[in-house]
VEXNU-664701 format. One record per atom (N, C-alpha, C): residue in one letter; atom name; x, y negated, z negated. Coordinates in nm, 4 decimals. Example, Ala and Ser with C-alpha at 12.3 -4.5 7.8 and 13.67 -1.06 7.14 Angstrom:
<bamars>
 r  a        x        y        z
 a  N   1.3190   0.5690  -0.7800
 a CA   1.2300   0.4500  -0.7800
 a  C   1.3200   0.3300  -0.7800
 s  N   1.2850   0.2250  -0.7080
 s CA   1.3670   0.1060  -0.7140
 s  C   1.2900  -0.0030  -0.7870
</bamars>
This chain:
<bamars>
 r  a        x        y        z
 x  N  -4.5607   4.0472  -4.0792
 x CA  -4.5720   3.9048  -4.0869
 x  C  -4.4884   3.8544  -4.2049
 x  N  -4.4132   3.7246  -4.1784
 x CA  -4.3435   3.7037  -4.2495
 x  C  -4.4193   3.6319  -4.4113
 x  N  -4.3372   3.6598  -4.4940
 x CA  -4.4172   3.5641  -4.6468
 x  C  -4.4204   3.4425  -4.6246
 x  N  -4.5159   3.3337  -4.6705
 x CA  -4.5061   3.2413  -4.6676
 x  C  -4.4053   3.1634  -4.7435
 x  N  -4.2999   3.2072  -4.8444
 x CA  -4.1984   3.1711  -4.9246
 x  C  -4.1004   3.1870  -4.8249
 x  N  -4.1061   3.3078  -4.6951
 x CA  -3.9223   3.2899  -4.6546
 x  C  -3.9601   3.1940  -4.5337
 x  N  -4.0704   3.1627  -4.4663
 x CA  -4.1146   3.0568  -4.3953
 x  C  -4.1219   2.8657  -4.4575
 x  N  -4.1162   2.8760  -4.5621
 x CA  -4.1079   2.7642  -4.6472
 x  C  -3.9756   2.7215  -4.6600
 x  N  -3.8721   2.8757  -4.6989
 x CA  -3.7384   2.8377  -4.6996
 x  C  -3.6768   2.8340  -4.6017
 x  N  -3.6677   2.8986  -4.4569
 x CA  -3.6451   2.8719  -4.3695
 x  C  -3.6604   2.7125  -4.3375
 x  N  -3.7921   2.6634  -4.3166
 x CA  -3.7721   2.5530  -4.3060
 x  C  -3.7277   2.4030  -4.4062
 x  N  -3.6970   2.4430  -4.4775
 x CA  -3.6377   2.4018  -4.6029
 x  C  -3.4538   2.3774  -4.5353
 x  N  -3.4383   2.4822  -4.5223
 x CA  -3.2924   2.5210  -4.4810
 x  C  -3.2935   2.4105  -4.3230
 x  N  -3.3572   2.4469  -4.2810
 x CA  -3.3476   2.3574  -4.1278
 x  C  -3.3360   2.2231  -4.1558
 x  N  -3.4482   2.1739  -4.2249
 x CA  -3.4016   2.0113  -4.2625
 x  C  -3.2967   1.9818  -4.3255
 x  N  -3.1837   2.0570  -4.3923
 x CA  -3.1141   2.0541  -4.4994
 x  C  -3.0097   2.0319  -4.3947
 x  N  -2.9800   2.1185  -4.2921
 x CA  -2.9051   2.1410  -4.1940
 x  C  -2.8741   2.0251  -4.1294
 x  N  -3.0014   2.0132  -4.0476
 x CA  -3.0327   1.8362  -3.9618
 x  C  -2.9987   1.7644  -4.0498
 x  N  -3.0459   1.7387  -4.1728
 x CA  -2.9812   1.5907  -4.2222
 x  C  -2.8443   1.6111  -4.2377
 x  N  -2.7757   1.7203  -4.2780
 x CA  -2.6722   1.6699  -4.2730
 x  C  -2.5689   1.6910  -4.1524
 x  N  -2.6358   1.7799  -4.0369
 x CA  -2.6064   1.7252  -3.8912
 x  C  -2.5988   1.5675  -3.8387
 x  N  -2.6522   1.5601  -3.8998
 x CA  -2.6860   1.3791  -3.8600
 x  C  -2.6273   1.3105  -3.9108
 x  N  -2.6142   1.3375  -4.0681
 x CA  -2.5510   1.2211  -4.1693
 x  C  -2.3642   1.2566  -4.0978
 x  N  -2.3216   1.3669  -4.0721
 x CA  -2.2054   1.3571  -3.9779
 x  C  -2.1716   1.3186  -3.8627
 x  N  -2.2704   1.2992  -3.7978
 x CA  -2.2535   1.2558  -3.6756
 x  C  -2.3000   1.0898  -3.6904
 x  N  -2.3409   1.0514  -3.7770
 x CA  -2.3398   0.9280  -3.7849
 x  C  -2.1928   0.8718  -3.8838
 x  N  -2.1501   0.9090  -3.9444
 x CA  -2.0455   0.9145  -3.9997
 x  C  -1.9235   0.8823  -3.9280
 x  N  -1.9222   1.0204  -3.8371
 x CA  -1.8080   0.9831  -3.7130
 x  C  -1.8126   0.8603  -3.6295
 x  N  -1.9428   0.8645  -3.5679
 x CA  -1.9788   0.7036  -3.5199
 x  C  -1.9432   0.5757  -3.5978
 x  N  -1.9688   0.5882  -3.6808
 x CA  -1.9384   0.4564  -3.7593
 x  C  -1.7789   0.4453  -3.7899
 x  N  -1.7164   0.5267  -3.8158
 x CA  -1.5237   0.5435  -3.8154
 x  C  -1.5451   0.5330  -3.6745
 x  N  -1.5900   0.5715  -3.5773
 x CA  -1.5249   0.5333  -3.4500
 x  C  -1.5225   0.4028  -3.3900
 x  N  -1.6179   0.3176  -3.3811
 x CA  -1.6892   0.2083  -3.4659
 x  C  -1.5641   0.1042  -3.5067
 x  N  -1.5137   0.1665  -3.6652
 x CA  -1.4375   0.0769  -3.7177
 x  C  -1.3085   0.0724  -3.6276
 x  N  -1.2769   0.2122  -3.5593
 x CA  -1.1137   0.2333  -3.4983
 x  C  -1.1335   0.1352  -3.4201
 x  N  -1.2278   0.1225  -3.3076
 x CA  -1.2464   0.0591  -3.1973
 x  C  -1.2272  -0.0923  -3.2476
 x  N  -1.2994  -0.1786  -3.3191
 x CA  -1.2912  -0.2895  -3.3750
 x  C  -1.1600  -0.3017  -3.4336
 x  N  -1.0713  -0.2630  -3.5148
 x CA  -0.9376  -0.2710  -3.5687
 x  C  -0.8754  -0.2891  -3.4221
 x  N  -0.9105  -0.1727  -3.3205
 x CA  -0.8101  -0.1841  -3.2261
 x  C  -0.8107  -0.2958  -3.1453
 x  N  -0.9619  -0.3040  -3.1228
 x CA  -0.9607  -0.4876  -3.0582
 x  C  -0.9014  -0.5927  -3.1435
 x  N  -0.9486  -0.5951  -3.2513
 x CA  -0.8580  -0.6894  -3.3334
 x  C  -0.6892  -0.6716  -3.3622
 x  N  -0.6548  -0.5585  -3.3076
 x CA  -0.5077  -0.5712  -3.3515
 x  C  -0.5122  -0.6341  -3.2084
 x  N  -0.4968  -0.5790  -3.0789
 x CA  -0.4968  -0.6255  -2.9473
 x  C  -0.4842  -0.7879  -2.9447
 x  N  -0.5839  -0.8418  -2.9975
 x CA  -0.6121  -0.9417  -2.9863
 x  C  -0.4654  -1.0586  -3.0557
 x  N  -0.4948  -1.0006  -3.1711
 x CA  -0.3594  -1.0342  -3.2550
 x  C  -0.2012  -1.0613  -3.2010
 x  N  -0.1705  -0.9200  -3.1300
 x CA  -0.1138  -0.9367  -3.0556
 x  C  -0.0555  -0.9923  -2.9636
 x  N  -0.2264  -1.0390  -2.8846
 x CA  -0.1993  -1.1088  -2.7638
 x  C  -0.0788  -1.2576  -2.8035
 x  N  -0.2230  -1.2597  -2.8936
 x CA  -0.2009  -1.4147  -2.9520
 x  C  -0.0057  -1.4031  -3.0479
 x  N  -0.0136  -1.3379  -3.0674
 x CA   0.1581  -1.3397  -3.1490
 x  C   0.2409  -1.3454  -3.0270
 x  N   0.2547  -1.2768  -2.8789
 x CA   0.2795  -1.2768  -2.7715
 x  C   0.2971  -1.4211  -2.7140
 x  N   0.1977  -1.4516  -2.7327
 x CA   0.1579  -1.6363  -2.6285
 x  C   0.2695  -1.6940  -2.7396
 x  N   0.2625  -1.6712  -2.8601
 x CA   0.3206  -1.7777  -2.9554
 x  C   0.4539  -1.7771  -2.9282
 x  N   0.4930  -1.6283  -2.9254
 x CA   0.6551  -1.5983  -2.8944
 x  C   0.7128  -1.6722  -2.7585
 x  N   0.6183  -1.6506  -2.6410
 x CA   0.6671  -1.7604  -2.5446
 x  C   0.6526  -1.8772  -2.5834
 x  N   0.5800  -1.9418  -2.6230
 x CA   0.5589  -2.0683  -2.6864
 x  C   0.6850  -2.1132  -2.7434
 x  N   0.7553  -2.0412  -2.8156
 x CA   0.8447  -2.0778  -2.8824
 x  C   0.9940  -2.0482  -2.7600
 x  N   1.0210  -1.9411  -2.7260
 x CA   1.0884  -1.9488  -2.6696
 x  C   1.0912  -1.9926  -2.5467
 x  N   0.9989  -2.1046  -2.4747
 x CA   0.9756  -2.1568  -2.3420
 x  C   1.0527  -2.3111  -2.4037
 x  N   1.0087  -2.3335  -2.5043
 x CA   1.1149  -2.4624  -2.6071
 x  C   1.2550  -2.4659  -2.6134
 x  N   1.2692  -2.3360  -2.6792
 x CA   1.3901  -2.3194  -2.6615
 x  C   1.4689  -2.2944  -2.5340
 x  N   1.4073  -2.2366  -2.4199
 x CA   1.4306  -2.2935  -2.2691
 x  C   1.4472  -2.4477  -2.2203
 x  N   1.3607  -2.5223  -2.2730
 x CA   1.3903  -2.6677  -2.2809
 x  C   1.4579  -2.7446  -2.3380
 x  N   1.5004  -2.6929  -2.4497
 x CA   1.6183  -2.7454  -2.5749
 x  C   1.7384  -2.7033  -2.4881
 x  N   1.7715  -2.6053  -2.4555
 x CA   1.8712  -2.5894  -2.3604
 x  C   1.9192  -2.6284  -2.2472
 x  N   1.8031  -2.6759  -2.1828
 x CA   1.8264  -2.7313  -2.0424
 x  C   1.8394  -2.8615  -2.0613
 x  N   1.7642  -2.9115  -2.1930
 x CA   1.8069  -3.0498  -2.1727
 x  C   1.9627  -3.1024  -2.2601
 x  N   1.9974  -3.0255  -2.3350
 x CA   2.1108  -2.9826  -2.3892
 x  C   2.2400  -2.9963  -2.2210
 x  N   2.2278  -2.9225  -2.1790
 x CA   2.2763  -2.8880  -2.0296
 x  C   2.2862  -3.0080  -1.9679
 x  N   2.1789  -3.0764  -1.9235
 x CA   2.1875  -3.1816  -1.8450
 x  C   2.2574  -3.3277  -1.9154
 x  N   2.2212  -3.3324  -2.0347
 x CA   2.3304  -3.4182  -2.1490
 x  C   2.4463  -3.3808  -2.1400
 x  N   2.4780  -3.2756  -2.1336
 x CA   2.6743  -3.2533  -2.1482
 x  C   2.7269  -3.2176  -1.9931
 x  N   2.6375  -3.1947  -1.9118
 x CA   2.7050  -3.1700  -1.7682
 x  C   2.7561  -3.0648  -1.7244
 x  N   2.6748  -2.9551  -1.8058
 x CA   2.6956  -2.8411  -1.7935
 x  C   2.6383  -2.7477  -1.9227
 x  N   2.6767  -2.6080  -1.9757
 x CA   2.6909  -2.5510  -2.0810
 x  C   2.8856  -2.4393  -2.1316
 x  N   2.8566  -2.4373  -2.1802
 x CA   2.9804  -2.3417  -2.2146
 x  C   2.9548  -2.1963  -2.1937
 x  N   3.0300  -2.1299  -2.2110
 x CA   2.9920  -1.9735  -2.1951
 x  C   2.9200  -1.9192  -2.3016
 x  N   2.9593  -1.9615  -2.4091
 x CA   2.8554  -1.9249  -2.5434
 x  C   2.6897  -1.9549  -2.5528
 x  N   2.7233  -2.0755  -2.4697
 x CA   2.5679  -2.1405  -2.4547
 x  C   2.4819  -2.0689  -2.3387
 x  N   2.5605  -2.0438  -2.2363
 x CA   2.5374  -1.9284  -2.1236
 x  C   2.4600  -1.8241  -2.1745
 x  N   2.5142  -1.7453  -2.2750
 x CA   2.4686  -1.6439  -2.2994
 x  C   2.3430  -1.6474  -2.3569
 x  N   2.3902  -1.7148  -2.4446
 x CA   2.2555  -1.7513  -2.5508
 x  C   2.1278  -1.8017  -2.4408
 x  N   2.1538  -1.8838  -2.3333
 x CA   2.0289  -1.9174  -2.2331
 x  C   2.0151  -1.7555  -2.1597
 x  N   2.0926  -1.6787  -2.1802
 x CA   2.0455  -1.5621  -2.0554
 x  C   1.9187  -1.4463  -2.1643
 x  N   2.0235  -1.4303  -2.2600
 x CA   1.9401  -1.3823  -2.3845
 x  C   1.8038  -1.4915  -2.4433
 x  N   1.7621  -1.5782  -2.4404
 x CA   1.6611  -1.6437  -2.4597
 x  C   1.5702  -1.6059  -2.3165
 x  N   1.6076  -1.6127  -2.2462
 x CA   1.5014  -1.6326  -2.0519
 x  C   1.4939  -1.4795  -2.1191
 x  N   1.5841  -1.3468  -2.1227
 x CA   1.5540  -1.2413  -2.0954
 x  C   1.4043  -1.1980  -2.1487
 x  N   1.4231  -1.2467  -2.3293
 x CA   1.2967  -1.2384  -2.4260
 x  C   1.1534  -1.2943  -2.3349
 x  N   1.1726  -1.4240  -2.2799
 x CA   1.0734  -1.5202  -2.2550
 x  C   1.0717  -1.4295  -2.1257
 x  N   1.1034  -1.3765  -2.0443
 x CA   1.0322  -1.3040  -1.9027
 x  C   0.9726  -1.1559  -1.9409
 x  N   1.0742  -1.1420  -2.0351
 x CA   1.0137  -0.9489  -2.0962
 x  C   0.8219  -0.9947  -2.1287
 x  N   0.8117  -1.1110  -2.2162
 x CA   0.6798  -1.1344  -2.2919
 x  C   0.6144  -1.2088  -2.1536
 x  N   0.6322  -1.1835  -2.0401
 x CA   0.5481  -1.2269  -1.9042
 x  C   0.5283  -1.3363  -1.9104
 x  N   0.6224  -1.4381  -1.9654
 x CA   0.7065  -1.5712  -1.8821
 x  C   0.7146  -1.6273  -1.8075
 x  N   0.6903  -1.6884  -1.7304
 x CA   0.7582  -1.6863  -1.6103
 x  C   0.7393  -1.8936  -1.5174
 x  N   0.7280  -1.9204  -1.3959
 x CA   0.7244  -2.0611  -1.4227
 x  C   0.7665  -2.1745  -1.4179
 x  N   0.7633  -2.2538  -1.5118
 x CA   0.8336  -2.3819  -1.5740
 x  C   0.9941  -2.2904  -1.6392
 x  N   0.9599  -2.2179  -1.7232
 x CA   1.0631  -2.1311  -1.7845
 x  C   1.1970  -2.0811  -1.7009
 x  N   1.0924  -2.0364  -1.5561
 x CA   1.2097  -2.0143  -1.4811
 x  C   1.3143  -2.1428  -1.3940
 x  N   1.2246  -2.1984  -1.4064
 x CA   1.2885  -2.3452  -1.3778
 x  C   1.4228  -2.3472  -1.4607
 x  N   1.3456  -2.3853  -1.5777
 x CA   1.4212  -2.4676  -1.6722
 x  C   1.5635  -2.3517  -1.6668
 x  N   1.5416  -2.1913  -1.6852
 x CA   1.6288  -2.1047  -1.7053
 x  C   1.7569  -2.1572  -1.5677
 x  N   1.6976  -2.1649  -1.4320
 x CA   1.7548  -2.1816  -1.3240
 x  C   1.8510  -2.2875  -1.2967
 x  N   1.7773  -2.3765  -1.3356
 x CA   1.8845  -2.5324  -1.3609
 x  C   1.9486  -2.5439  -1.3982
 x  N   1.9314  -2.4516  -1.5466
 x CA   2.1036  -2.4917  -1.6244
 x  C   2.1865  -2.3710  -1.5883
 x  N   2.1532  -2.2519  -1.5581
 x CA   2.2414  -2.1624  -1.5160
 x  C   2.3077  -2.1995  -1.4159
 x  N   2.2671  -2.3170  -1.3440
 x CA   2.3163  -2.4054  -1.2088
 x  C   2.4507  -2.4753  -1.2206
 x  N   2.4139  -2.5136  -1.3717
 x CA   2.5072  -2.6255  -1.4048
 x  C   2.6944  -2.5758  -1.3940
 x  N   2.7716  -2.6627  -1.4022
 x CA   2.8834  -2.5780  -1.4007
 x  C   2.8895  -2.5132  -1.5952
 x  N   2.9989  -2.4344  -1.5798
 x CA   3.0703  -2.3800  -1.7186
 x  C   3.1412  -2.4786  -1.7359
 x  N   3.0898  -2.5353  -1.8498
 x CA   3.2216  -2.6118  -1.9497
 x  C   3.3016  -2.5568  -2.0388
 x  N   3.4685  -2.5813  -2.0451
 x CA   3.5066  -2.5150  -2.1260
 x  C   3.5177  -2.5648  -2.2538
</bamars>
């Protein structure tokens, strides 16, 4: 039969174990926890920096087209610059009024 001292320490040792079974596994949870929340919040961030970037460049789709329809056309420089602006504004899922506006003036003739 065992002593009552290595039965004392035995269970001594077991709780010692569990708590700090636990205090790690709660540990990990809580960093997993924070990853998850950072990651929604970057996501989110994102989104929103995304919407803004069309935002801005759906303007500058309109600054152009109405640019376009004032001069009766665009030039080739201005061409480009509208193909490279639509490209940004459809990559960031664009699409629309934008494509309108992109369509119309690419319509227009080339001025030289």
């Amino acid at each position: 039969m065992e002593s009552l001292a290595a039965i004392v320490i035995t269970d001594i040792i077991s709780c010692v174990v569990a708590t700090c079974v636990a205090s790690v596994v709660a540990t990990v949870k809580a960093q997993g926890r924070k990853v998850s929340e950072r990651s929604e919040r970057e996501r989110v961030e994102s989104e929103a920096m995304k919407a803004g970037m069309r935002a801005l460049l759906w303007a500058e789709l309109q600054r152009i087209h109405e640019r376009a329809m004032a001069q009766g056309g665009l030039t080739v420089e201005e061409r480009r610059h509208l193909e490279s602006v639509y490209a940004a504004y459809h990559g960031l899922g664009g699409n629309g009024t934008g494509t309108r506006l992109y369509t119309d003036a690419m319509n227009m003739p080339v001025l030289d």
